[in-house]
C-alpha positions as CSV (number, residue, x, y, z in Angstrom):
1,X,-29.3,-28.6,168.4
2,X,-26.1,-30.3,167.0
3,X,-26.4,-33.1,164.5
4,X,-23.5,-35.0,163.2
5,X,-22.4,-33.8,159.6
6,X,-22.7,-36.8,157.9
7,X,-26.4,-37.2,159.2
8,X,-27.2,-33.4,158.0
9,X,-25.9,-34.9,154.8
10,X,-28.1,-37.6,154.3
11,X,-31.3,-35.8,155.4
12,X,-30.6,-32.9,153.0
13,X,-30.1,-35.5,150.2
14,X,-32.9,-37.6,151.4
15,X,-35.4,-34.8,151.4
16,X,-34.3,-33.2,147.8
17,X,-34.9,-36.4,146.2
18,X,-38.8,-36.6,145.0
19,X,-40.8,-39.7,146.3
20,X,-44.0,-39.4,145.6
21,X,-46.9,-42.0,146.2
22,X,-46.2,-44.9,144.4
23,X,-42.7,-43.8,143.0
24,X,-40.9,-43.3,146.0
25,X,-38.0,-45.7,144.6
26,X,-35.3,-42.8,144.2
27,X,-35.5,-41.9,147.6
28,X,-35.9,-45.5,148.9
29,X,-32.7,-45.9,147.4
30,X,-31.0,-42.9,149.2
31,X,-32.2,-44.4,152.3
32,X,-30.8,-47.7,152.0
33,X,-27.8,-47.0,151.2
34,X,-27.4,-44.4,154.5
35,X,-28.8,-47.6,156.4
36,X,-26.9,-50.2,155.0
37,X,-24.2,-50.1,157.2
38,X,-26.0,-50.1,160.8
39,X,-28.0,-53.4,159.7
40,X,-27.5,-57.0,159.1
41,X,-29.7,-57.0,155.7
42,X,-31.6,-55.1,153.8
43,X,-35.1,-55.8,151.7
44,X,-37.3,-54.6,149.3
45,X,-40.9,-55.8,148.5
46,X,-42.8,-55.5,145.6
47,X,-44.5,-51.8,146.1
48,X,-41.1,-50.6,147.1
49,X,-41.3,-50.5,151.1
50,X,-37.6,-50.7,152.0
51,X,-36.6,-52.3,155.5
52,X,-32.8,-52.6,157.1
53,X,-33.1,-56.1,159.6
54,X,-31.1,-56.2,163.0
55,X,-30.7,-60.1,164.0
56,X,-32.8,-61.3,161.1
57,X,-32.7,-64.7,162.5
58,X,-34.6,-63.8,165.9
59,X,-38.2,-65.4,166.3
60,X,-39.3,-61.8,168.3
61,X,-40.0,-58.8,166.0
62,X,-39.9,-55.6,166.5
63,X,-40.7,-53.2,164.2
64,X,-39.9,-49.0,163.8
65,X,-41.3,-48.0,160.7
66,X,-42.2,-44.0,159.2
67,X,-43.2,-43.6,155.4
68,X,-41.1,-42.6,152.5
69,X,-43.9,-41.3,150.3
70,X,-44.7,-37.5,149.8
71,X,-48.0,-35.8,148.3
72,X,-47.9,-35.1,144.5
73,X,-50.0,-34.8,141.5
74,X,-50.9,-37.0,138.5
75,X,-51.6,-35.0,135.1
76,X,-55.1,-35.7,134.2
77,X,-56.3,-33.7,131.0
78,X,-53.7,-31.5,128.6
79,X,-55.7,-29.0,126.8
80,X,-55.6,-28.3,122.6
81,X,-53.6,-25.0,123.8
82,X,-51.4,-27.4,126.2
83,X,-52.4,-26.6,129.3
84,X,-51.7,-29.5,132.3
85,X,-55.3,-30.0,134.3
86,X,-54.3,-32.6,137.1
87,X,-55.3,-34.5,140.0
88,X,-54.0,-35.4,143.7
89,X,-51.4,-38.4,144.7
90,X,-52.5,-38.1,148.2
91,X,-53.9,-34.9,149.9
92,X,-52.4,-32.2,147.9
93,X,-53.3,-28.6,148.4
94,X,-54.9,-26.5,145.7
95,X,-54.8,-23.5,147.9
96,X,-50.8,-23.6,147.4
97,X,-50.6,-24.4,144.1
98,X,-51.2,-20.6,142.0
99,X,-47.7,-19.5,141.1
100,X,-45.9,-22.6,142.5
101,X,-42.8,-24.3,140.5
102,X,-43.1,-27.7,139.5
103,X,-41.1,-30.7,138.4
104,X,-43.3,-32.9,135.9
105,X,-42.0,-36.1,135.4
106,X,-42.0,-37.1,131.9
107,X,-40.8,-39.5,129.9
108,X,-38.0,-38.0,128.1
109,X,-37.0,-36.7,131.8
110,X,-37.7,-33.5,134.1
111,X,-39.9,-30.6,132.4
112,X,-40.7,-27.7,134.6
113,X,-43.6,-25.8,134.8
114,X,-45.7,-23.7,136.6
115,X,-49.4,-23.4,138.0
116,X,-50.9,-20.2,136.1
117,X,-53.6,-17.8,137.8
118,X,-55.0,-14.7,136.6
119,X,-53.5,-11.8,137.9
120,X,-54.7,-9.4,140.6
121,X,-55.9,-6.8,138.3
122,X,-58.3,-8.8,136.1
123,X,-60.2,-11.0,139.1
124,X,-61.6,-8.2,140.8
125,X,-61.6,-7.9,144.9
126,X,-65.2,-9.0,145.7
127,X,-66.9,-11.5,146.5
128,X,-66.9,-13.3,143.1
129,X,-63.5,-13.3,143.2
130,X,-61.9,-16.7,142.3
131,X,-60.1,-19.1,144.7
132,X,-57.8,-22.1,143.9
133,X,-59.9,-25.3,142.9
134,X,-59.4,-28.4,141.7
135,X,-61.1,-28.2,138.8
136,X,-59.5,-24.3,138.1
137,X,-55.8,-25.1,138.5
138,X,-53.9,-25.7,136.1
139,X,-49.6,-25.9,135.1
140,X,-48.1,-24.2,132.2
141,X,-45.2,-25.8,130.9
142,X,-44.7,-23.7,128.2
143,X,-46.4,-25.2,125.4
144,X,-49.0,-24.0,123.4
145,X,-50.3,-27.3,121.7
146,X,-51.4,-30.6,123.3
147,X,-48.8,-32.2,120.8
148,X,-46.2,-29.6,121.9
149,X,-46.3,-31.2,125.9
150,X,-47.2,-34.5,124.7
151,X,-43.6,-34.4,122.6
152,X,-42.0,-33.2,125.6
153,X,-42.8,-36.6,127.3
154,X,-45.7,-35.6,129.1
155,X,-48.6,-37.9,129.0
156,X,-52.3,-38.2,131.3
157,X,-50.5,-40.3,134.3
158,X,-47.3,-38.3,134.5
159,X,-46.3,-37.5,138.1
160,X,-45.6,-34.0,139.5
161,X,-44.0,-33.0,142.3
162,X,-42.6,-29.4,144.1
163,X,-39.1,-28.8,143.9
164,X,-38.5,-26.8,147.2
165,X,-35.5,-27.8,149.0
166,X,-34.2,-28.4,152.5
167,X,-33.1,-25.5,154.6
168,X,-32.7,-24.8,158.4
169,X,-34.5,-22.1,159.9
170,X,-33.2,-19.6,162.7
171,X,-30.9,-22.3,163.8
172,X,-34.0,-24.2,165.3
173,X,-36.2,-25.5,162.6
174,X,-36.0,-28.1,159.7
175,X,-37.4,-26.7,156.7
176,X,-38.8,-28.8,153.6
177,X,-41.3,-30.3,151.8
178,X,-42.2,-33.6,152.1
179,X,-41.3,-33.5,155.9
180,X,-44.1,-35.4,156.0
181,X,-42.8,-38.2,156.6
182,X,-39.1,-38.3,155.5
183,X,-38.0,-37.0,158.3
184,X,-39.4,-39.8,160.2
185,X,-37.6,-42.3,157.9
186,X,-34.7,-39.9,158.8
187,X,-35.3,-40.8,162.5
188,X,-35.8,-44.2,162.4
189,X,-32.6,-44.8,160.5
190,X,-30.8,-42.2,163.2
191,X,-31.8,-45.3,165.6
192,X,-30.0,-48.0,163.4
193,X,-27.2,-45.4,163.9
194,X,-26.9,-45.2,167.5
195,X,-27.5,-48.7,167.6
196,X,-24.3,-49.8,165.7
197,X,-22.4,-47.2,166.8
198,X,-22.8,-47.8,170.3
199,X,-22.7,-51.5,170.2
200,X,-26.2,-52.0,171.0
201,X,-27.1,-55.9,171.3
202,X,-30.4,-56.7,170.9
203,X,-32.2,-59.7,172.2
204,X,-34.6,-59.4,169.4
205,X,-34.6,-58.8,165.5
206,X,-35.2,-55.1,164.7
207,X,-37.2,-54.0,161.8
208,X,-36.4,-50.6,160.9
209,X,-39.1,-50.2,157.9
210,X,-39.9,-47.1,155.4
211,X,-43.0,-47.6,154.4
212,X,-44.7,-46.6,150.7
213,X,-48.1,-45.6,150.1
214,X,-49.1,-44.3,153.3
215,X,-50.4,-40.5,152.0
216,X,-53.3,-42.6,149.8
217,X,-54.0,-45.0,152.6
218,X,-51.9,-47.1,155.0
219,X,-51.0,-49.5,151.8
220,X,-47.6,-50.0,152.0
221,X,-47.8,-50.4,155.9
222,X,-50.9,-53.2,155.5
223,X,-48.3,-55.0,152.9
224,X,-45.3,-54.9,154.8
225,X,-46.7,-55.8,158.5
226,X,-48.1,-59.3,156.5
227,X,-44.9,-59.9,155.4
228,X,-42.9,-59.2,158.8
229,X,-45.3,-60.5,161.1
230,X,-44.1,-58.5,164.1
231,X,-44.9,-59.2,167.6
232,X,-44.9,-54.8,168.7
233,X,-44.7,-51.9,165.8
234,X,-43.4,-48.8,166.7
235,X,-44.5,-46.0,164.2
236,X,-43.2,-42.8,163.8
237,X,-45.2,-40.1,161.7
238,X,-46.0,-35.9,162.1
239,X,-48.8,-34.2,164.1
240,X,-49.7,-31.2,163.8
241,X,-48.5,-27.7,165.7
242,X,-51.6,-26.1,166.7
243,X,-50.2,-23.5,168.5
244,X,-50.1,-21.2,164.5
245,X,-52.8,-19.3,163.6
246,X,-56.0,-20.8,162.2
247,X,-55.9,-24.0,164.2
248,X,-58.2,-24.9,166.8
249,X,-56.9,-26.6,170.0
250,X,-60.7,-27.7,170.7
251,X,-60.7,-29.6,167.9
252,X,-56.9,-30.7,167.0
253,X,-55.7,-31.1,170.7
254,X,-52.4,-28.7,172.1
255,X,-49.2,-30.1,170.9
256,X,-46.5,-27.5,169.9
257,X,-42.7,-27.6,168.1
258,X,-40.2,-27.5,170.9
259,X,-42.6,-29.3,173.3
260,X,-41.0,-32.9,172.5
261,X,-42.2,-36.0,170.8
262,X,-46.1,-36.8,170.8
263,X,-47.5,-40.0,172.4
264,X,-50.8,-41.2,171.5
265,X,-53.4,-42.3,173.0
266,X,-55.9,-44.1,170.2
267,X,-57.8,-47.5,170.2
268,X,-55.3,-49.1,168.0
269,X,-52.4,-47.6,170.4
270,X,-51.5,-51.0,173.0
271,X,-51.4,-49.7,176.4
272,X,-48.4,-51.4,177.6
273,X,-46.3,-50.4,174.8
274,X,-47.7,-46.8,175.3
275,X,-47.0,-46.8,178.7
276,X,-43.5,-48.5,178.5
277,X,-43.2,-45.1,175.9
278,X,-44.1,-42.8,178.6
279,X,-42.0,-44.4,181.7
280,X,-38.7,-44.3,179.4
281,X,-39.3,-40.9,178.2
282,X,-39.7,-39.8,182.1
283,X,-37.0,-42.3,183.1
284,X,-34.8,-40.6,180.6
285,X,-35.4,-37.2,181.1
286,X,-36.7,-37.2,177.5
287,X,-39.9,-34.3,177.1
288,X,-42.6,-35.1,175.5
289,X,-46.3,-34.8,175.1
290,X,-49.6,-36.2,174.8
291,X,-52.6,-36.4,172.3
292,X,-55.8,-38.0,171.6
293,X,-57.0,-39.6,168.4
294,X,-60.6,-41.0,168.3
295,X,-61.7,-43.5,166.1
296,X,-57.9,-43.7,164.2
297,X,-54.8,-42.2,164.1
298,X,-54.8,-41.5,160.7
299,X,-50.9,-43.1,160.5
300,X,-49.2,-46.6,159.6
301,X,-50.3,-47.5,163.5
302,X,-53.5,-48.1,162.2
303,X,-52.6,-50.5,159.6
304,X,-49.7,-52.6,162.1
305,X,-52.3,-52.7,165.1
306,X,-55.1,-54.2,163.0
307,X,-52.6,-56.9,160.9
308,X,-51.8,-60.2,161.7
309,X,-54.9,-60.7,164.2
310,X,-53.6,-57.6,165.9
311,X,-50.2,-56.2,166.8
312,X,-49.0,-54.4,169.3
313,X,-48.7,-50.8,168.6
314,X,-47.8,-47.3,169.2
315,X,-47.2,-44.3,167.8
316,X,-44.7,-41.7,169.0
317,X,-44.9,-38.1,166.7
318,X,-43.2,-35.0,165.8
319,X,-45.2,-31.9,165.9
320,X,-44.9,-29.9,162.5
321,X,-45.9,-26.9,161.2
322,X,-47.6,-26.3,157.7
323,X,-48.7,-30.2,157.0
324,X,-48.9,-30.6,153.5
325,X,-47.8,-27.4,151.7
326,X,-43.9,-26.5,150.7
327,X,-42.8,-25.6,153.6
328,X,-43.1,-27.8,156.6
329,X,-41.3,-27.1,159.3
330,X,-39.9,-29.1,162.5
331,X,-37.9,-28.0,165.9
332,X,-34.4,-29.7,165.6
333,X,-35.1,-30.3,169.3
334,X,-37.8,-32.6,168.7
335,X,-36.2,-34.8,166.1
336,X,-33.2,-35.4,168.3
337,X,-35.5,-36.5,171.4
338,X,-37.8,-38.6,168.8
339,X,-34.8,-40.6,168.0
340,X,-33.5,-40.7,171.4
341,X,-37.1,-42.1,172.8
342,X,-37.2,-44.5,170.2
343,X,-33.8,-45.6,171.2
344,X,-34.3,-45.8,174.6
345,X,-37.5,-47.6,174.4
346,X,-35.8,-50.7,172.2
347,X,-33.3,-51.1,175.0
348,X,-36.3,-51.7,177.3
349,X,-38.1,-54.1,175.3
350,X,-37.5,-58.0,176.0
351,X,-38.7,-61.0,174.1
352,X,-40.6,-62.3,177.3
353,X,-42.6,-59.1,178.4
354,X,-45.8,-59.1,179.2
355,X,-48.2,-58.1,176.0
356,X,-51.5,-58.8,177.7
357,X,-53.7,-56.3,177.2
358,X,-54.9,-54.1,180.2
């Protein structure tokens, strides 16, 4: 799966620059800039949710949003012998953390460190053996007095992040941290792309929104869809692959890289806007699947459908592997036909359709 050079640059940039929950501003700023020039306008709101607006003067809105934020870690308690103890930003993994790099973000600047364990040798192999825990983790930076970090700019409330990088896999997959959900602000602004470039006219005004806050609970999503007011949201986010080990299909449905973009079925998913999804995708020739989510979806969706005395909403995914660790990983395949059934969808939707719900 080819992508255009100067897209391959953006999303490699886009991904290596740390945004975690509620400091996503350096890579809000990446993304505006790559989006600048397929929009009429660009804003920012207060939290940092950064939107690029096609035909801001239309009365019809139509939103495409994804999130910017990625999982982190906040350091909690620093030790007399200056060790980090911390706590999540989001739904960070302990089980990842022993022996993992990471980029604390002090005040003087980047300090790196690492999250210690005991070795092999001196934990024993039984059943008393001990496994990664909140409260048991912890990140070395090197220091062996609390004044020692605390001089190095590190302070309770200091954010930490991974610093593994993008890569391509096998020629097939995407490879990153933080795919979750970057590369869905990566897809949404691949749509302002084709847009412009193809000389798409819309007969309404486009939203194309990156979210904040969305790993500690739909925030920036509820903020921004009160400030929009759109009349249909289209969100982008990942899904799981359940097709690795480990993962139950009875429970967490059968979606799989490769297979196409996800469509969801969910009581805050509009069934006309689901089903105009579904008859473009086949219309198109576009694959794609299905899934079910019961009492939420879990996503921005969520927040848009339930705003505003309810929007219109749906939510078309990408099936990843490895949610929230290092290395996430998505088919190439499946981005391309995520942006092209967003795309195509748009140039179906008209300011006088029929929104009734049925």
């Amino acid at each position: 799966m080819k992508f255009e050079k100067k897209s391959l640059q953006f999303l490699e940039q886009y991904l290596n620059t740390a945004s975690p929950t509620g400091y996503e501003h350096n890579g809000q700023k990446v993304w505006m800039d790559y989006i600048k020039p397929f929009v009429d306008e660009t804003r920012v709101d207060h939290y940092g949710t950064c939107y690029g607006v096609i035909n801001p003067d239309a009365e019809f809105r139509v939103v495409i949003e994804a999130h910017a934020d990625e999982i982190s870690w906040y350091v909690n308690y620093i030790t007399d012998e200056g060790l980090i103890y911390v706590i999540r930003n989001g739904g960070s993994d302990q089980m990842i953390a022993p022996s993992k790099v990471v980029n604390i973000h002090g005040e003087k600047g980047m300090v790196k460190g690492v999250f210690g364990w005991p070795a092999i040798h001196t934990r024993g192999l039984n059943s008393d053996e001990p496994i990664p825990k909140l409260e048991n983790i912890f990140i070395d930076c090197g220091a062996t007095t609390k004044q020692e970090v605390e001089d190095l700019g590190i302070f309770v409330g200091s954010m930490i992040t991974y610093p593994d990088e993008f890569f391509e896999l096998n020629d097939r997959y995407f490879v990153c941290r933080a795919l979750d959900n970057r590369i869905g602000g990566f897809m949404i602004a691949e749509v302002a792309r084709l847009l412009k470039e193809n000389n798409k006219k819309l007969p309404f005004g486009l939203y194309v929104t990156n979210s904040v806050q969305e790993e500690v609970g739909l925030y920036g999503a509820d903020m921004i869809a009160d400030t929009i007011k759109p009349n249909i949201a289209i969100v982008t986010d990942v899904t799981h692959d359940t097709t690795t080990p480990m993962i139950e299909k009875k429970k967490e449905g059968d979606q799989k890289c490769g297979g196409g973009p996800v469509v969801f079925y969910a009581p805050s998913v509009h069934h006309t806007l689901r089903d105009l999804i579904v008859k473009t995708a086949k219309n198109k020739d576009i694959p794609f699947q299905r899934a079910a989510a019961s009492r939420a979806t879990g996503t921005d969706t969520d927040a848009f459908a339930h705003s505003n005395g309810g929007v219109p909403s749906a939510l078309i995914s990408l099936p990843l592997r490895y949610m929230h660790t290092t290395v996430e990983m998505v088919a190439k395949e499946d981005v391309a036909n995520v942006i092209q059934l967003i795309y195509e969808t748009l140039l179906q939707i008209e300011p006088d359709m029929n929104l009734k719900y049925h």
